[in-house]
C-alpha positions as CSV (number, residue, x, y, z in Angstrom):
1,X,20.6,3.4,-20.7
2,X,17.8,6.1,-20.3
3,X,14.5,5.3,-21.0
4,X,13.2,8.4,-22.8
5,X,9.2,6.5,-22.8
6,X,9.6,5.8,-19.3
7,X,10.6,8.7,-18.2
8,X,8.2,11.1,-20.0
9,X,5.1,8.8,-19.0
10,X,6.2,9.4,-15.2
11,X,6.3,13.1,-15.7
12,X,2.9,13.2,-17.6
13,X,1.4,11.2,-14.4
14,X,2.9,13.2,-11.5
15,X,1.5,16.1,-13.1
16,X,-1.7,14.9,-12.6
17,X,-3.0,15.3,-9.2
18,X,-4.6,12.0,-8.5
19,X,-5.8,11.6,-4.3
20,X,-7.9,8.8,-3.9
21,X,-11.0,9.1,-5.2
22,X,-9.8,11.5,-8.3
23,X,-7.9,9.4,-10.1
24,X,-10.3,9.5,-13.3
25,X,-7.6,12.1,-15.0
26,X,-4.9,10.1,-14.3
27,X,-6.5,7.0,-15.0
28,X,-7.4,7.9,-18.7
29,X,-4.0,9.2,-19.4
30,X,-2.6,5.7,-18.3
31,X,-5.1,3.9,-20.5
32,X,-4.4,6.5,-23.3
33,X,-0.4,5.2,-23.3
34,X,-1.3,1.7,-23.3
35,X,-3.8,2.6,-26.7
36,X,-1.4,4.6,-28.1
37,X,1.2,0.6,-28.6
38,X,-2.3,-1.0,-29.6
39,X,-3.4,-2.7,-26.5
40,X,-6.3,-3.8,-25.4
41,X,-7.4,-1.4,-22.5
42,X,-10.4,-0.1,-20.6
43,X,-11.2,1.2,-17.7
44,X,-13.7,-0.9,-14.9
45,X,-16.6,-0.1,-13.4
46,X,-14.4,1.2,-10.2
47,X,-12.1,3.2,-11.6
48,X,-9.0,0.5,-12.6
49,X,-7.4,0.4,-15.6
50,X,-7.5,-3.1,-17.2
51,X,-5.3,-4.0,-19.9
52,X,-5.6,-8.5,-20.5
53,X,-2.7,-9.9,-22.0
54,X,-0.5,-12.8,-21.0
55,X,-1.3,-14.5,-17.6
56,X,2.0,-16.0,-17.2
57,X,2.4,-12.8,-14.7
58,X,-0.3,-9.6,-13.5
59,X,1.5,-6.3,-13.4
60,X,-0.2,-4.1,-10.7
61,X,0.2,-0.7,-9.2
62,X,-1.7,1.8,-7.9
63,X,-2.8,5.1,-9.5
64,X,-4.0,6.9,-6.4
65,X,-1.8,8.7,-4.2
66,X,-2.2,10.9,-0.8
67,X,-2.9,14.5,-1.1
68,X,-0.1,17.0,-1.0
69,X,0.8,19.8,-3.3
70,X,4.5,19.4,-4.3
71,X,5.6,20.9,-7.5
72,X,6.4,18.9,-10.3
73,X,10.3,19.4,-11.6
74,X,13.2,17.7,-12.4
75,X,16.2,18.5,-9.9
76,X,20.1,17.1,-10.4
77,X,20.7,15.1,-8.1
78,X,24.0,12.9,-6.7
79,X,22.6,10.0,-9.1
80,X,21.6,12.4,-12.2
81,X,17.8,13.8,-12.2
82,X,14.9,13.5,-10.2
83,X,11.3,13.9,-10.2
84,X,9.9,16.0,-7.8
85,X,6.1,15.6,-7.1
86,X,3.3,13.9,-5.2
87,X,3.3,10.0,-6.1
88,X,6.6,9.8,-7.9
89,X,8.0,7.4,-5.6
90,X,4.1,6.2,-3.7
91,X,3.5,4.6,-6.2
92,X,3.1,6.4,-9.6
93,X,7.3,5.4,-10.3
94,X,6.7,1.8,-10.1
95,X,3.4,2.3,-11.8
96,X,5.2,3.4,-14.8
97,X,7.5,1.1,-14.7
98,X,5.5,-1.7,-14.8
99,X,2.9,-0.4,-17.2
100,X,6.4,0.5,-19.9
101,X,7.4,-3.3,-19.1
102,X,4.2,-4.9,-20.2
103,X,3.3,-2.9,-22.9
104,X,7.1,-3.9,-23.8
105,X,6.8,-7.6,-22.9
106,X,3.1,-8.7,-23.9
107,X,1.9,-9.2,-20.5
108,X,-1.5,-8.1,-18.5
109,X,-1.7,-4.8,-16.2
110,X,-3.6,-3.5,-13.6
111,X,-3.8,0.0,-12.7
112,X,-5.7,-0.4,-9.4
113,X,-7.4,2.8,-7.6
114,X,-8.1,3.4,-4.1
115,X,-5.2,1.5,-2.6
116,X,-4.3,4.3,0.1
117,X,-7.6,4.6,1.6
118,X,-9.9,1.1,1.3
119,X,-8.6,-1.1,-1.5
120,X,-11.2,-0.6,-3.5
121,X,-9.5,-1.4,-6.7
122,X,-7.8,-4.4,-5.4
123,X,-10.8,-5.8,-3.1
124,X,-13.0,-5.2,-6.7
125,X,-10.3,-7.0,-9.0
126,X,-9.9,-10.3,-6.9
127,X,-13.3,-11.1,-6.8
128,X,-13.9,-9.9,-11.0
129,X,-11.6,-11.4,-12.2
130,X,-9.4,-15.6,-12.7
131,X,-6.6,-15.9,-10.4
132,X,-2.9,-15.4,-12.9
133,X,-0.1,-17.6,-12.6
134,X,2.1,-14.8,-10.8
135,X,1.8,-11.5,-9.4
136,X,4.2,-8.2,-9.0
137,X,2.5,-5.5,-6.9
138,X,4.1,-2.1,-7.5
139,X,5.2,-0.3,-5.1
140,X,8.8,1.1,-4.2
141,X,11.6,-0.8,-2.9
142,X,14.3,0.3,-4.6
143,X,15.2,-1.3,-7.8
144,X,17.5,-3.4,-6.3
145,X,15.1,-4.8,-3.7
146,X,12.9,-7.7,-3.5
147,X,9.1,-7.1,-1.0
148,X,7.9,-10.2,0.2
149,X,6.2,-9.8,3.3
150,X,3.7,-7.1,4.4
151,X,2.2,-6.7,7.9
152,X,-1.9,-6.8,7.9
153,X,-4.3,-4.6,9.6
154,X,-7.1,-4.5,11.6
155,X,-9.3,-1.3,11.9
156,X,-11.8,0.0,13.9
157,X,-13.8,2.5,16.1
158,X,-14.4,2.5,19.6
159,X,-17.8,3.9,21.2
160,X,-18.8,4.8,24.8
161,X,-21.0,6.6,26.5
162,X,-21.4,7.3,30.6
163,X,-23.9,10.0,32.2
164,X,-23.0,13.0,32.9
165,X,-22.1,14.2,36.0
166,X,-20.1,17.1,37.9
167,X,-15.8,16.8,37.2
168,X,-15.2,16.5,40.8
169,X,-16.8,13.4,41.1
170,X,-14.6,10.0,41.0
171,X,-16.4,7.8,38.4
172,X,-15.0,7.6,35.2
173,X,-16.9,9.2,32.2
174,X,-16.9,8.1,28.6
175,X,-13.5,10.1,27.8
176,X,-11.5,8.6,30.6
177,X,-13.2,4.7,29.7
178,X,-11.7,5.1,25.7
179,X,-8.1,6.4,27.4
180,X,-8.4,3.5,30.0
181,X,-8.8,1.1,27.2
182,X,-6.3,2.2,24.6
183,X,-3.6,2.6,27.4
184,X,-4.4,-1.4,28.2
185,X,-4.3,-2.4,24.4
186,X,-1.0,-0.6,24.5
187,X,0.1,-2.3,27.3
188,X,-1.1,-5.9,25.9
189,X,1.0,-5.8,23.0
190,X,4.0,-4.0,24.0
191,X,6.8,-5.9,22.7
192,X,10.7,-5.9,23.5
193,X,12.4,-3.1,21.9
194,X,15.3,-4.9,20.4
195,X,12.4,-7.3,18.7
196,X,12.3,-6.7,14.7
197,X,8.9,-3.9,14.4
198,X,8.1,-6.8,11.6
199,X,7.2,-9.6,14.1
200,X,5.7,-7.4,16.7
201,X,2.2,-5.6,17.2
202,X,1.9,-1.6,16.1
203,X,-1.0,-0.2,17.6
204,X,-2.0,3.3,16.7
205,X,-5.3,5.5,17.4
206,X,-5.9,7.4,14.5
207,X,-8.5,10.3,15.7
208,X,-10.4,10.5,18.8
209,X,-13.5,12.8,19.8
210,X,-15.2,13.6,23.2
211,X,-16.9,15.3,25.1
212,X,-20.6,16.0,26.4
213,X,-23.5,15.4,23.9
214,X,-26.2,17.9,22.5
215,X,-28.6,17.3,25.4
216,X,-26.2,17.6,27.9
217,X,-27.0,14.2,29.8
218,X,-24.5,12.2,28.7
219,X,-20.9,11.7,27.7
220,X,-19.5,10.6,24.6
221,X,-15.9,9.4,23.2
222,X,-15.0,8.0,19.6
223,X,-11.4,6.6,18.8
224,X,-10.7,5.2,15.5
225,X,-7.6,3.0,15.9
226,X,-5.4,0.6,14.0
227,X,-3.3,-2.5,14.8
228,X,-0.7,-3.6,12.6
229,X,-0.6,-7.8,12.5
230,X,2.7,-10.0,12.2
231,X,2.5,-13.1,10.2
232,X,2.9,-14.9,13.7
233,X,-1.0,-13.7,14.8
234,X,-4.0,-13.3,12.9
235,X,-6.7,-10.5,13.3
236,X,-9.0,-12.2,14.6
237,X,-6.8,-13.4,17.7
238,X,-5.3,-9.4,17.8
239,X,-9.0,-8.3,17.6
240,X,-9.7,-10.5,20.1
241,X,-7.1,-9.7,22.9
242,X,-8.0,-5.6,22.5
243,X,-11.5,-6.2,23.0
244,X,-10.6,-8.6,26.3
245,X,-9.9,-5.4,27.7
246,X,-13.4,-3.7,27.3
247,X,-14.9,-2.4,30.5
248,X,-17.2,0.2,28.9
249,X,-17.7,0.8,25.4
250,X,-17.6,-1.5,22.3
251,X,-15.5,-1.4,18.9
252,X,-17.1,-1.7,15.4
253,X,-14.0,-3.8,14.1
254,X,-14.6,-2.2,10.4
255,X,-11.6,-4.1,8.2
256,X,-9.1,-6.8,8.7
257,X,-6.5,-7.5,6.1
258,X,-4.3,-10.6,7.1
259,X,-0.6,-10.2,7.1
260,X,1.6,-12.2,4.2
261,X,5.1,-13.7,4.1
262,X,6.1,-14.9,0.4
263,X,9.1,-17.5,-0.2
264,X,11.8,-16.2,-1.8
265,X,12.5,-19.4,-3.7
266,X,9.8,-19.0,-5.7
267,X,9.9,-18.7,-9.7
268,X,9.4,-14.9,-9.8
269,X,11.6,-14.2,-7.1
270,X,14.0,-16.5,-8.7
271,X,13.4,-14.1,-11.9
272,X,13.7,-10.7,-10.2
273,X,17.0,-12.0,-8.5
274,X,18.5,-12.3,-11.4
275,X,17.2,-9.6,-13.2
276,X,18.8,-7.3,-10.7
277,X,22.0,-9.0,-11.0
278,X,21.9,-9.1,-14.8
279,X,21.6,-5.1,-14.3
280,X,24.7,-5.1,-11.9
281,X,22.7,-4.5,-8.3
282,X,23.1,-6.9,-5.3
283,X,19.5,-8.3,-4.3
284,X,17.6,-7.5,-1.2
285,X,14.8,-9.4,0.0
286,X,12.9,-6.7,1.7
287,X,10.0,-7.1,4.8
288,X,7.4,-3.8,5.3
289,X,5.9,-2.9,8.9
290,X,3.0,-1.5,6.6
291,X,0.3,-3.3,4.6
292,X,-0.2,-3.4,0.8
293,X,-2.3,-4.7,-1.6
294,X,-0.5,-7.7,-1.9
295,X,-1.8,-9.4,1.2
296,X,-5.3,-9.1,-0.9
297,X,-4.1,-10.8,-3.3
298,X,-2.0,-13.3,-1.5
299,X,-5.6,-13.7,0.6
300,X,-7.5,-14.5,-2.6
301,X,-4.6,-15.9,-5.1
302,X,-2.9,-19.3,-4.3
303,X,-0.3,-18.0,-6.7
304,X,3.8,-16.9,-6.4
305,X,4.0,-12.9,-6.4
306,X,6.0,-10.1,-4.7
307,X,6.1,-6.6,-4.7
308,X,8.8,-4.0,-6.2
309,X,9.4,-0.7,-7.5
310,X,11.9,2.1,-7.7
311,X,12.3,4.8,-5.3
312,X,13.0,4.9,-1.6
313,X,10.1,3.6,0.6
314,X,11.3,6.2,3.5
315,X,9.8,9.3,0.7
316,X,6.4,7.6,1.0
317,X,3.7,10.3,1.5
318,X,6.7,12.5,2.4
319,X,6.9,16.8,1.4
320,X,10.5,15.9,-0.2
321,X,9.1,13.4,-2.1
322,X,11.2,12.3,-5.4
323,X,12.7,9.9,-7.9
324,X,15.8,9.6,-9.4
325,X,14.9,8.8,-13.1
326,X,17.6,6.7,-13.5
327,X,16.0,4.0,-10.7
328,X,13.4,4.2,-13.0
329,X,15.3,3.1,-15.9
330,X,17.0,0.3,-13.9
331,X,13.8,-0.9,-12.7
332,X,11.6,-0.4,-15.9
333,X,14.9,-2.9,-17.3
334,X,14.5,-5.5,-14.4
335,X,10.4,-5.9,-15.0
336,X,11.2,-6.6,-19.0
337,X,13.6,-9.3,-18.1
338,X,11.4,-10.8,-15.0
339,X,8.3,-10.4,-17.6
340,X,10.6,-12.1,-20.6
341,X,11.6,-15.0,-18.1
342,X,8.0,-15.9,-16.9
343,X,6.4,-15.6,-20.1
């Protein structure tokens, strides 16, 4: 059936553009819905949007999403309409449809900010707040799939400096030390290419600068890079094994966020099994090369949880990004009955 509140809550959302870091707008029109069915709501000291209810289960989402400009419409499409716009499926979709299914069902929400750049919401909430009984992250996985395992992250920059010195000669400067390095780290975790990219090592530089400094005595290189952890190694033995490969230079290891692997015989993914049957789908129990909020909370919270959403995960941060409304419906459906179940 279509979900007329659902629906029109999306819309008003997407239309506001809400980057990390500007998600006030967007923040007080969330709060604003929840006020307008009598709930308790307010809006933290970092930006989230709080709204205590029933612990039995912690709806969550994020209200930030990347920057791009992508006109907000509705398009037919081979499943009926779709929302066009920046965070329809990343993550302002599931967002809605969690924050419709506990308004609906009685049960406390999170609207958490920050998640695409340092967890800021999320890092703020776990430490402000008790652990719940069970947690569903929002974010998209179609809303006949199931997240419950997310790949951590470790972040950081690496520094070096050499003299300077004419090109012609053989020693390596500063530029050549970062490139020597990163090509090694490469090397260290290259893995077989019919291994799952789950279980396996991604490792990425981000941005890299060089060149000769101010003064014109020396030579400097930055690279900001990123490793992506499997739940078979933690960050401190993947931080470990890059820097074992340090001739000159250092890196300021800046974050880690462990990896997390969730049983899918626990009571909420019992519920959401279920619920997605009830609704006619076939469940699929979903694993994500990327990293989430959820592997904060699973680092914090000794509790059950998993992560799900409508929308396609491939449209993430995409120019062709887009939701077919009546996803949204099916999921918004699924959350009342996994809600109803738990409480």
């Amino acid at each position: 059936m279509t979900d007329t509140e659902a629906r029109e809550l999306l819309e008003t959302l997407v239309s506001i553009p809400s980057p990390s870091g500007e998600e006030q707008e967007a923040a007080e029109a969330l709060a604003a819905f929840f006020e307008r069915h009598d709930r308790e709501v307010y809006i933290d000291e970092v930006g989230n949007v709080r709204a205590p209810a029933d612990d039995s289960v912690l709806y969550t989402s994020h209200i930030d999403t990347v920057p791009g400009d992508i006109p907000v419409r509705i398009e037919e499409g081979e499943d009926g309409p779709e929302l066009w716009g920046r965070g329809s499926v990343d993550a302002t979709g599931p967002l809605v449809a969690l924050a419709v299914a506990a308004v609906r069902e009685g049960v406390s929400f999170v609207g958490v900010v920050g998640e695409e750049t340092e967890s800021r919401g999320a890092r703020f909430l776990v430490e402000d707040r008790a652990e719940p009984d069970a947690v569903v992250n929002g974010e998209p996985s179609g809303w006949d799939g199931l997240t419950l395992g997310y790949r951590g992250i470790v972040q950081g920059t690496y520094v070096a400096t050499s003299e300077s010195g004419h090109s012609s000669r053989p020693d390596a400067n500063a530029i050549q030390d970062a490139i020597r390095w990163w090509s090694s780290v490469e090397k260290e975790f290259e893995s077989d290419p019919y291994d799952p990219v789950f279980e396996s090592v991604t490792a990425k530089p981000v941005d890299i600068e060089g060149g000769p400094t101010e003064d014109g005595l020396a030579v400097e290189s930055t690279m900001r890079v990123q490793l992506r952890v499997p739940p078979s190694l933690t960050c401190e033995a993947v931080r470990t094994r890059a820097d074992d490969h340090l001739d000159n230079g250092h890196v300021n290891w800046t974050d880690a966020v462990p990896p997390t692997m969730q049983s899918p015989r626990t009571p909420v993914a019992r519920a959401f099994r279920v619920a997605i049957r009830n609704q006619g789908g076939d469940p699929r129990l979903l694993r994500k090369t990327g990293t989430s909020d959820m592997n904060l909370f699973a680092g914090a919270w000794d509790c059950p949880m998993v992560t799900y959403g409508p929308g396609d995960s491939e449209l993430d941060h995409a120019p062709n990004e887009h939701l077919p409304l009546r996803e949204l419906d099916r999921a918004t459906a699924v959350l009342e009955s996994v809600a109803e179940t738990l409480t």
